[in-house]
Structures are given as structure tokens and as C-alpha cells.
PASEBA-1860 file (N, C-alpha, C; in nm, 3 decimals):
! residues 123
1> XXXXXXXX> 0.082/-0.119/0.000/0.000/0.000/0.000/0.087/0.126/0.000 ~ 0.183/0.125/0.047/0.316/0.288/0.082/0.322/0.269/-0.045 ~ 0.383/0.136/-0.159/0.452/0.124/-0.294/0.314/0.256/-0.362 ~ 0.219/0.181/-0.369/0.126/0.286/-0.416/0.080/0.427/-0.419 ~ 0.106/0.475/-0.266/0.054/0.559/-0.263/0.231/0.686/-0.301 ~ 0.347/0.599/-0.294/0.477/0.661/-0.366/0.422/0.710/-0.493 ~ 0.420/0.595/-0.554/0.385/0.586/-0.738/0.273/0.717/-0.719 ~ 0.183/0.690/-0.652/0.064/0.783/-0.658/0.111/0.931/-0.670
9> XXXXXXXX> 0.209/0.972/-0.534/0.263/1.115/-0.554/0.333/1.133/-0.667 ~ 0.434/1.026/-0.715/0.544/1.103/-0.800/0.431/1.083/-0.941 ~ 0.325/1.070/-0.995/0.229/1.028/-1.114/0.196/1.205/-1.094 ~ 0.139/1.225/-1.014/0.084/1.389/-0.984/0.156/1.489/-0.957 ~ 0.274/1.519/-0.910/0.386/1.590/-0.938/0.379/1.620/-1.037 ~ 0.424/1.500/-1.105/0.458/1.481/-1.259/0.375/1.583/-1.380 ~ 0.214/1.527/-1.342/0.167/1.617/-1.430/0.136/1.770/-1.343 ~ 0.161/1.765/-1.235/0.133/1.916/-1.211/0.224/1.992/-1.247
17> XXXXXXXX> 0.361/1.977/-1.258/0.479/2.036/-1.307/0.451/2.070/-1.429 ~ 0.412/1.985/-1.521/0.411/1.988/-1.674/0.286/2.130/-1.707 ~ 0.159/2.122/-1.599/0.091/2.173/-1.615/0.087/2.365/-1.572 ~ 0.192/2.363/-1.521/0.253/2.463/-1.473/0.396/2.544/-1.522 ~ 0.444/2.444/-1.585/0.566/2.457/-1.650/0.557/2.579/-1.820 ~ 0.481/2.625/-1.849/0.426/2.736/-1.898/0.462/2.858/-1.871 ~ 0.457/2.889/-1.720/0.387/3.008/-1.687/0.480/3.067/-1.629 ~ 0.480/3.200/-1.597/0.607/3.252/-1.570/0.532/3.427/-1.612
25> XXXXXXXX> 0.673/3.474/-1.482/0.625/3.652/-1.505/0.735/3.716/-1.539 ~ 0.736/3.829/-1.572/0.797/3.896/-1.650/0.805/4.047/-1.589 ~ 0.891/4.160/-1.635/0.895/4.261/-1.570/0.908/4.389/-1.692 ~ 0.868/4.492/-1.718/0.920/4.589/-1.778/0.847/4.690/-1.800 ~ 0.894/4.789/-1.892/0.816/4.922/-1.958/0.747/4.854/-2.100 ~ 0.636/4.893/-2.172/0.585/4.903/-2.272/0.698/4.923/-2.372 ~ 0.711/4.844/-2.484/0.751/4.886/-2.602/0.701/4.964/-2.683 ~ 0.637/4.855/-2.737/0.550/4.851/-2.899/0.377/4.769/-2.861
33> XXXXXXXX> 0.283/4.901/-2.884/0.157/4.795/-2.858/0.109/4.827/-3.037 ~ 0.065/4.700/-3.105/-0.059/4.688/-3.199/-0.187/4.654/-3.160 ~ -0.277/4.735/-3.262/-0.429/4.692/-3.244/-0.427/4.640/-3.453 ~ -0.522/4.604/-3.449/-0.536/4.608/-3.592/-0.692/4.604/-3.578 ~ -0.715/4.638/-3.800/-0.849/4.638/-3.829/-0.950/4.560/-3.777 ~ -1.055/4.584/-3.776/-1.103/4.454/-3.739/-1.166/4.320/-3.877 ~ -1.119/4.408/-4.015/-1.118/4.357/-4.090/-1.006/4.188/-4.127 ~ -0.926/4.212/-4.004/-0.841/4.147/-4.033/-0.925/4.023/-3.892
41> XXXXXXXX> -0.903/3.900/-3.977/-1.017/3.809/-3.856/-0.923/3.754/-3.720 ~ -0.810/3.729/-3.791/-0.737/3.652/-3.652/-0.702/3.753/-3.552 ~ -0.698/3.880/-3.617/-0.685/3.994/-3.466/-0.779/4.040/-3.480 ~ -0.905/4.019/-3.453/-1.013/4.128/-3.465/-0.966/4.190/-3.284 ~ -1.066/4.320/-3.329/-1.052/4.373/-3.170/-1.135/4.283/-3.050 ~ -1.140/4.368/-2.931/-1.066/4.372/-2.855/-0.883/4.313/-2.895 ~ -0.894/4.234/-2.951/-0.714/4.109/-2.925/-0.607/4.243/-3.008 ~ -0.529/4.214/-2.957/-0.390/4.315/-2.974/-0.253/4.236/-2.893
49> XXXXXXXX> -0.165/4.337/-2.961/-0.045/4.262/-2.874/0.053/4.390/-2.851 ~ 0.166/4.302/-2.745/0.231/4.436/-2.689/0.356/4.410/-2.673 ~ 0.505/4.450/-2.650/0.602/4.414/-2.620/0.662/4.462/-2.482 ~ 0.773/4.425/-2.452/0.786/4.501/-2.324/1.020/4.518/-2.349 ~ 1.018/4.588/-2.349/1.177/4.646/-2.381/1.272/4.584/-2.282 ~ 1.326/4.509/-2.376/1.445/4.456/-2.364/1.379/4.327/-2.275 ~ 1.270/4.269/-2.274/1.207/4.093/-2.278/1.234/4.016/-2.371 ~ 1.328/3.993/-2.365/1.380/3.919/-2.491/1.327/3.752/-2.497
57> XXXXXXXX> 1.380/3.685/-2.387/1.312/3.555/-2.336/1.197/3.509/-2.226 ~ 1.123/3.481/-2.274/0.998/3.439/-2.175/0.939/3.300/-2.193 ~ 1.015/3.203/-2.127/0.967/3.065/-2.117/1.014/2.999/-2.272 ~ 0.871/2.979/-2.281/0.891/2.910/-2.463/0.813/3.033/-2.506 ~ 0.797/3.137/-2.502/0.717/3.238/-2.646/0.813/3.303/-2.688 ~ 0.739/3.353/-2.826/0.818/3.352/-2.888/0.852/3.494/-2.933 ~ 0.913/3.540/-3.022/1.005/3.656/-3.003/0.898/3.749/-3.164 ~ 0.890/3.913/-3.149/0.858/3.885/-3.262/1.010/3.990/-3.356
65> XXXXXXXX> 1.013/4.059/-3.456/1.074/4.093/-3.557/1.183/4.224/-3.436 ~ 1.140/4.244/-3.358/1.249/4.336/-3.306/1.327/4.291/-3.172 ~ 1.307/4.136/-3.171/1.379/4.024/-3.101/1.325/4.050/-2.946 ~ 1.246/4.126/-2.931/1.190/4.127/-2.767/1.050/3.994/-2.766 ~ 1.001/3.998/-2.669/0.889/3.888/-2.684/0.710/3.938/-2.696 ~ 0.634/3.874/-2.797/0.527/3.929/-2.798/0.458/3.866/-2.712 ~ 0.356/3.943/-2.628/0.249/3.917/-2.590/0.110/3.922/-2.661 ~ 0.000/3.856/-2.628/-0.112/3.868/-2.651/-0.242/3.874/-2.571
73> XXXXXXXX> -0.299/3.978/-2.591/-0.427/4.020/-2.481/-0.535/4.031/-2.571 ~ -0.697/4.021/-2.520/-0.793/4.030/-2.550/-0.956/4.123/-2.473 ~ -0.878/4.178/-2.378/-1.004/4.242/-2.315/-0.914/4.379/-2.390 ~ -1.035/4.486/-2.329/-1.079/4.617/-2.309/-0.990/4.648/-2.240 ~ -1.006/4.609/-2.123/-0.958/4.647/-1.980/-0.781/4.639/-1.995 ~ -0.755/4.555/-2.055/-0.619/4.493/-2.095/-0.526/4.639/-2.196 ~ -0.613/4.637/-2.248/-0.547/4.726/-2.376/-0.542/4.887/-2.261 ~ -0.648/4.901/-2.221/-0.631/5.020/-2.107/-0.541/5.081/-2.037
81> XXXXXXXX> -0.515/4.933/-1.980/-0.404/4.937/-1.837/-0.258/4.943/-1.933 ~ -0.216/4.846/-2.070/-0.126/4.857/-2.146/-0.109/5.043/-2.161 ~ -0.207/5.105/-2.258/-0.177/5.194/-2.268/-0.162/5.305/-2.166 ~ -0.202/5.301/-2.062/-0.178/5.376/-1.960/-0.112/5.374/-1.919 ~ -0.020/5.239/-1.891/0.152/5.217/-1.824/0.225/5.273/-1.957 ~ 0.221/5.257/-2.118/0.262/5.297/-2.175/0.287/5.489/-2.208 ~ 0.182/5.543/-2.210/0.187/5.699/-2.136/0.258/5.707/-2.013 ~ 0.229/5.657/-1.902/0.272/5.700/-1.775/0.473/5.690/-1.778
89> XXXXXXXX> 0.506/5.593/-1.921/0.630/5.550/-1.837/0.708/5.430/-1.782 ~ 0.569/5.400/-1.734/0.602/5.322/-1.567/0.591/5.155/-1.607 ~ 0.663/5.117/-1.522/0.672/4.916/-1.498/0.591/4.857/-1.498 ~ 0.583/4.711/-1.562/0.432/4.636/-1.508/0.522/4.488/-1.468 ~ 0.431/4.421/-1.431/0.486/4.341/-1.414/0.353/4.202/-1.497 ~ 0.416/4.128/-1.569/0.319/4.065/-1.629/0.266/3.906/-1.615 ~ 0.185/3.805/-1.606/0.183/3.740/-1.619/0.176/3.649/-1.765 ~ 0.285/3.568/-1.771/0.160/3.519/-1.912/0.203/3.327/-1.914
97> XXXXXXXX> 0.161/3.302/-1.974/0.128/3.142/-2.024/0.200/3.105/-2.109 ~ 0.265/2.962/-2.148/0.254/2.976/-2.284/0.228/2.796/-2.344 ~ 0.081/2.772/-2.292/0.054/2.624/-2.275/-0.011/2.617/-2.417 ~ -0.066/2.518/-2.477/-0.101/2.501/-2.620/-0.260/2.603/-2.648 ~ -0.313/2.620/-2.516/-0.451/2.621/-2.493/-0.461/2.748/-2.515 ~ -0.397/2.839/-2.442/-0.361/3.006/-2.412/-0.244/3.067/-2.529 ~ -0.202/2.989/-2.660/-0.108/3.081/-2.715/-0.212/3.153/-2.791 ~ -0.152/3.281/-2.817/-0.220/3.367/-2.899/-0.195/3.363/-3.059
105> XXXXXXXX> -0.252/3.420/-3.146/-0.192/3.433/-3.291/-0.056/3.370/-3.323 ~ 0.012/3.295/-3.415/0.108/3.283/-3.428/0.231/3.196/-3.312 ~ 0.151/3.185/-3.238/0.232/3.102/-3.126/0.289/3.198/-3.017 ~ 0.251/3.313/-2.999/0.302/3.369/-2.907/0.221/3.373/-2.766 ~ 0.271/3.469/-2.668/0.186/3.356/-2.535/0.089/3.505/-2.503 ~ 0.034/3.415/-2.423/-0.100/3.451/-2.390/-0.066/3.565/-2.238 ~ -0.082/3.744/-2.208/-0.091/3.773/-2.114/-0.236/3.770/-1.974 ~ -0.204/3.675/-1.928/-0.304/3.674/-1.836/-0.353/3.725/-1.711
113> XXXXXXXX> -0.254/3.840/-1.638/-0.298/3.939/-1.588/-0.183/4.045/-1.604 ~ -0.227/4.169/-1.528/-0.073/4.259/-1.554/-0.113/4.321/-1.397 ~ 0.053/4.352/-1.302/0.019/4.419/-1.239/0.082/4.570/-1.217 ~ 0.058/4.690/-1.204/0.102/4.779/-1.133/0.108/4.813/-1.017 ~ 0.222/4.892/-1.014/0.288/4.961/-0.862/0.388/5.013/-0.891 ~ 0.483/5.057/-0.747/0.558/5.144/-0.736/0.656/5.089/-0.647 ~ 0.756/4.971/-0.660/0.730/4.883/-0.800/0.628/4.805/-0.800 ~ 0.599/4.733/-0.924/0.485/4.608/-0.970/0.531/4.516/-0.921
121> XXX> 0.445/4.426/-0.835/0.509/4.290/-0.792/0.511/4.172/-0.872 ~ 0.569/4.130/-0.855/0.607/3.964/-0.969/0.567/3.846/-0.941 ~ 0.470/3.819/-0.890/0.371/3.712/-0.830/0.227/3.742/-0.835
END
């Protein structure tokens, strides 16, 4: 019964690691944000993306043409808080994903919350 309930923990570890092994935060100023038409279907709005200066590596996502890393967001609220840290200046600190489920357009990862402060915390 112990043999089992061993096997049992290291089976669930296993996939909780994997299932977690994604995710990861990030720190910086605003780069570069796009919106596009909404003529265009795979970005219709709300969805946009953003960079953050000098993020070069983030997990597995992927990088786009000015070698920092793209993100991808889809609310209102998202694009808001982007552009408002982007005016202000100021740090965010970001969450994002980058599991098969959550990549955005093109394979890049998915931002799933952002925080501010003075500084932004990283958790």
C-alpha cells in the first residue's frame, strides 16, 4: 500500500509540473503595442499585442521581428491598463502562459494578468 501511494505522488507531481511549466512573469516598460483592423479576422478587436523592452526571453514564447517577446491580450480592460503604463512611463509586471490552450496568434503567449505599482510585484 506505501509502494502505491509513492507511485501515486510522484504520477501527480509529474503532471502538475508539466501543467505549470508554462507560466512565468515577467517585468518591464511598454515597447511597442498593436491593435489592428477589425477587418483582419485573426486579430479582430478587442485582441492586440504588446512588447515590453528589452524581454527578450519568456519561457517558450516567442520573439517577434524586433527580437523582444510578444504578448497577446484580449479584453478592453487589458489594452487600457497597457496603454496607460505605456503613457505614464512606468513598470508592469506581467503574467503570461505559454501552454497550447492560451497561445495567442502565431504562437506567441498569452498575457493573463498585468500588475502595477511602485514597484509592480512579480507574483
Amino acid at each position: 500500500m506505501k509502494r502505491v501511494i509513492q507511485i501515486l505522488c510522484v504520477i501527480i507531481c509529474a503532471f502538475n509540473g508539466t501543467a505549470f511549466a508554462g507560466n512565468g512573469h515577467v517585468k518591464g516598460k511598454i515597447e511597442y503595442i498593436r491593435t489592428h483592423d477589425p477587418a483582419n479576422q485573426s486579430w479582430q478587436p478587442p485582441r492586440f499585442w504588446f512588447t515590453l523592452k528589452g524581454v527578450t526571453s519568456a519561457g517558450g514564447c516567442q520573439t517577434w521581428s524586433s527580437g523582444t517577446v510578444l504578448f497577446v491580450a484580449e479584453t478592453n480592460e487589458m489594452f487600457s491598463t497597457v496603454m496607460a503604463n505605456y503613457m505614464a512611463n512606468k513598470e508592469i509586471s506581467l503574467h503570461y502562459n505559454t501552454a497550447s490552450d492560451t497561445l495567442g496568434e502565431g504562437g506567441y503567449c498569452r498575457a493573463l494578468y498585468i500588475t502595477m505599482g511602485n514597484p509592480p510585484i512579480n507574483n
